[in-house]
N, C-alpha and C positions, 0 to 999 in steps of 0.2 A: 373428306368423306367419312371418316372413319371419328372424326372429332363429333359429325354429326350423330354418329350411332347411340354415343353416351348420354344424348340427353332421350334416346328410344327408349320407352320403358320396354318393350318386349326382347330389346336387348339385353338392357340390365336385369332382367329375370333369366337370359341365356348365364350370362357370368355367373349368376345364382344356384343355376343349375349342374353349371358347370363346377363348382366349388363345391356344392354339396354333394354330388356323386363322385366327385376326382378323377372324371371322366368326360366326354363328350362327344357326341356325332350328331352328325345330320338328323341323323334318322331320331334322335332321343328331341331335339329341339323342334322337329314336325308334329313329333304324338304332343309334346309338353307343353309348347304355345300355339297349337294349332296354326300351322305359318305353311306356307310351299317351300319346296326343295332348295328353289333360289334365295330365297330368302336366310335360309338355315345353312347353305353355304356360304352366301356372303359373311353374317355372325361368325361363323368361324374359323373363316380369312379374318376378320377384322381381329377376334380374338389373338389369333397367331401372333398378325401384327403389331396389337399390344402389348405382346407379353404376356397375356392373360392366360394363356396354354402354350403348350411346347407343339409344335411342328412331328408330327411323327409320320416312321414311312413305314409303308406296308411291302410285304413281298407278298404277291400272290401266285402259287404253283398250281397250276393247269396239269391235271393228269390225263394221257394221252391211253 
């Protein structure tokens, strides 16, 4: 699956994106290739799994 991404151009403008900001999220690869949520997540599973970004975790703290 993921072999097939490389030849996507709206992918290879994700890694584009992602290189020239040094950064990335969903939310930047929706506004920037105009794409739905699924899609912009998949790219950045795939990303991960290349090696093409690092994997990062969030903590998120809920104030009661």
């Amino acid at each position: 699956m993921y072999v097939m991404l490389r030849n996507d151009k709206p992918f290879n403008k994700a890694i584009e994106i992602a290189k020239s900001n040094g950064m990335i999220n969903e939310s930047i690869l929706q506004k920037r290739l105009r794409i739905g949520q699924s899609k912009a997540s998949l790219y950045i599973t795939a990303m991960q799994k290349l090696d093409i970004i690092s994997e990062e975790v969030f903590h998120i703290i809920v104030k009661s």
